[in-house]
C-alpha positions, 0 to 999 in steps of 0.5 A: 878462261885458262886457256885465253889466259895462257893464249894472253901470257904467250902473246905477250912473250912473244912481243916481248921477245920481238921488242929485244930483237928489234932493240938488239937489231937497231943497235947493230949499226954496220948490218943495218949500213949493209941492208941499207946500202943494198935496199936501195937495189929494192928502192930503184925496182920499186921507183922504175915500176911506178915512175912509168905508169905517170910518166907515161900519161905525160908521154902520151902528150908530147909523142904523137905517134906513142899516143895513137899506138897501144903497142907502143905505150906497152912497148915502152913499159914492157921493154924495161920487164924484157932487160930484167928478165935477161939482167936477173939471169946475167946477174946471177951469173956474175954474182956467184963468179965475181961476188954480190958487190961486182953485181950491184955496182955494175946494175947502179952503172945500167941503171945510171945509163939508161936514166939518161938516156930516158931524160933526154930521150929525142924520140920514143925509140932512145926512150926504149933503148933507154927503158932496157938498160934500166931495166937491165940494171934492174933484173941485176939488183932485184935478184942480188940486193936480197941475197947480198942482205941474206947473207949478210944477216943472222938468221934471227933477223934474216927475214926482217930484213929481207922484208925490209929489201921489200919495203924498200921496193914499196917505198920506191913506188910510194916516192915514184907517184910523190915525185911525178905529182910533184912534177906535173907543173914542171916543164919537161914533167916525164923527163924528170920523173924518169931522170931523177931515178939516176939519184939513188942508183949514184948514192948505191955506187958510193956507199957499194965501193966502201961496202965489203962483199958477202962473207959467204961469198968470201968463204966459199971463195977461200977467203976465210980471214977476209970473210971472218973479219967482217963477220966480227962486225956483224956478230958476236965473237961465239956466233962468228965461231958458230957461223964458221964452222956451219959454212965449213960444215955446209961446204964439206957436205957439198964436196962430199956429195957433188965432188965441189962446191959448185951446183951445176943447173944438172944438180937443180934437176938430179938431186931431190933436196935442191929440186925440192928447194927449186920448186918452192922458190920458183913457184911462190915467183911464178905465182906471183907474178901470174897474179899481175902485180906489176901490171897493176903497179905499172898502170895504177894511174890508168886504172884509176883514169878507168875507174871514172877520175879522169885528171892526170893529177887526180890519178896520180894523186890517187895512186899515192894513196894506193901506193902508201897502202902497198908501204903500208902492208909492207911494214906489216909483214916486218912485224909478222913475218918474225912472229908468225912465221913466213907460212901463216903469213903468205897463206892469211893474205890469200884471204884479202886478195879474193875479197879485194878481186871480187870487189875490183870485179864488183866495182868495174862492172858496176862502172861499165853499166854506169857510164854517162849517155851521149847528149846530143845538144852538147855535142853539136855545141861543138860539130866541129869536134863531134865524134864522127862514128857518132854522126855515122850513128844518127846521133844514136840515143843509146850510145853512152861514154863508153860508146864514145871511148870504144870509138877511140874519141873523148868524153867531155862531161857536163858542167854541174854533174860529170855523170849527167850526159856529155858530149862525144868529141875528137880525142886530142890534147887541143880539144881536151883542153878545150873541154876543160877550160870550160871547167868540164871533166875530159875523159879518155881513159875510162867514164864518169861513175858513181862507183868510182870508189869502190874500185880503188877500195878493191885496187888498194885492199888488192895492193896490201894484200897482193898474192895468187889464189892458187897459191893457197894450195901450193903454199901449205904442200910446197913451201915449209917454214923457215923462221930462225933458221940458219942457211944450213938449218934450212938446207937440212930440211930439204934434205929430209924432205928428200929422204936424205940422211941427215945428222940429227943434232939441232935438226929443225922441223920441217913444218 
């Protein structure tokens, strides 16, 4: 009883000690102006990687040539990935020669470019050229719009905002399927969806020009006074001194060490500490990314055309619910992430990604032995469009819609029930219409099911709770907790981690 009572007291000191934070965080104006201006790097990541999965549906229609080749619709969506792969290692470059500010900038720039050019793209080829300027700008931002925001914050808020570079990139998804619900009637529809995207890269540049750069940057660049005054508006005059003399502390230590401030990519591999650093970072990425987040993100539309909703509009409808889910989680991990500390909260999550792939997995082999079977009678209601490799079959009695699909044709299901057997036809927009006029469910993508549900409770539970299996074990031997700690603080730890003798004043643990 004692012990639930003091667990009581402590929860409550903990949100009472949460509920200043953030009271202290609102009233600081300029930094929530910095985190703004630089989310909105997040925001363009977040819009780029929604935006394609339905305007791709659209795409489809309007370039034949995009709508027969799969290598080519994943071209178009894979070549934005290919420019953030070389923006984010251009980008870093430019960060640390030119600052944080230049790096931005120069992605709204890029951004704005190939927004154009995918707008008024004539041909799927400008539209690719387009996609690796966006995706350029892109890499740039992802990787800046944290750092810039880091090391514009006190570490008491650092992770709160940071996080909330994150909501940013979910709330860009979110707003990316409103904007392409909100245009399926339009005409033109994809080349909105894509162009609209220009909006916030062109408020970014405005507010980055009247935006200073990264104090840290500054001092480590010998603009002491420079970084000094803008650290004034972020902090107290005690904490400005305090931050001074830490940046002067880590620099000296730099120099002390490598002879310069600079750390060579040699260093990356040489020194124990940075290697350590190295390894957490790269491989929460690298895990990340292995899970297929983006794959998932990119094609949520398609994969709720696959689960059995066969209407563009229904899809992308669906998708926004999935994709406020993800905004969702993200709002979560704000509160948490101060709370519970980084550690407990990728490690907790690892949870609800098992149970949501085992139900996604569930749910898609259910839909796959679901599928609606092939009616003769109502496909020779229509012989003139009836799939050929079906005739090619006799009319097989075993075939089903998924048959149908496999054979690169479309399902037109029956009136009353789209789960009762349909017929197999060409698979072109003139008979898709065709079908539907007749108020009958077309399907391309994926077949009717009666477990069409379950999959996107899995898809949505998978969205909130989104990160690698594996990175169970990686995370609690790899990855220490670093809640209210300073740059130098956090630096500190790996040092000793690495065997490295440290001063043992305000020494952080380092778990």
């Amino acid at each position: 009883m004692e012990m639930g009572l003091e667990k009581g007291t402590h929860n409550v000191e903990i949100w009472k000690d949460m509920s200043a934070l953030w009271k202290d965080l609102m009233g600081n104006r300029y930094l929530l102006l910095l985190t703004f201006a630089a989310g909105l790097g997040g925001l363009l990541f977040g819009y780029d990687t929604g935006v394609i999965s339905g305007a791709l549906l659209y795409i489809r229609d309007d370039f034949k040539s995009v709508d027969k080749s799969k290598f080519l619709q994943e071209t178009i969506v894979s070549m934005a990935i290919a420019g953030a792969i070389f923006g984010a290692g251009v980008g870093g470059w430019i960060n640390d020669k030119f600052g944080r500010k230049p790096a931005l900038l120069a992605a709204d720039v890029l951004f704005l470019i190939g927004a154009v050019l995918m707008a008024i793209a004539p041909h799927p080829s400008v539209l690719i050229v387009g996609r690796v300027f966006v995706g350029l700008g892109v890499g740039a931002a992802s990787m800046t719009a944290p750092l810039y925001i880091a090391e514009a914050s006190p570490a008491r808020y650092r992770g709160a905002l940071v996080t909330a570079n994150v909501l940013f990139i979910t709330s860009g998804q979110f707003f990316s399927y409103a904007i392409n619900l909100g245009f399926t009637k339009a005409p033109g529809t994809w080349r909105w969806m894509l162009g609209i995207a220009g909006l916030p890269a062109a408020v970014q540049f405005v507010l980055m020009i009247f935006l200073p750069e990264s104090p840290r940057w500054l001092y480590r660049h010998e603009k002491v006074e420079e970084a000094r005054q803008i650290l004034r508006k972020i902090y107290s005059e005690h904490e400005v001194q305090k931050e001074i003399e830490e940046l002067k502390h880590s620099i000296e230590e730099e120099i002390r060490e490598n002879g310069s401030v600079k750390v060579t990519y040699m260093d990356l591999f040489q020194r124990k500490d940075i290697r350590f650093a190295l390894i957490a970072g790269v491989g929460l990425q690298v895990f990340q990314q292995f899970v297929g987040i983006n794959t998932v993100m990119y094609y949520s539309p398609s994969i709720v055309q696959m689960a059995g909703y066969a209407s563009n509009r229904v899809a992308l409808l669906l998708s926004l619910v999935v994709a406020g889910a993800n905004a969702l989680g993200t709002i979560a991990g704000m509160y948490l992430i101060e709370r519970a500390g980084r550690r407990p909260l990728v490690i907790s999550s690892l949870g609800g990604v098992v149970i949501a792939l085992a139900v996604l997995t569930g749910a898609f082999h259910a839909t796959s032995n679901d599928a609606p079977s092939i009616s003769r009678s109502l496909s020779l209601q229509n012989s003139s469009y009836i799939c050929p490799d079906y005739v090619t079959t006799n009319f097989s009695t075993a075939w089903d819609c998924g048959d149908c699909l496999k054979s690169q044709c479309g399902f037109c299901a029956a009136q009353m029930d789209q789960n009762l057997p349909g017929a197999c036809l060409f698979s072109n927009k003139t008979i898709g219409d065709f079908c539907r006029e007749e108020s009958r469910a077309w399907f391309t993508q994926g077949c009717p099911s009666h477990y069409g549900w379950l999959a996107l409770i899995g898809l949505a539970l998978y969205i909130v709770c989104f990160s690698p299996v594996l990175a169970l074990v990686f995370v609690y031997f790899f990855v220490p907790e670093t809640r209210g700690l300073s740059f130098e603080e956090v630096e500190n730890m790996w040092k000793r981690r690495a065997g490295i003798e440290v001063p043992t004043k305000g020494l952080p643990s380092d778990l």
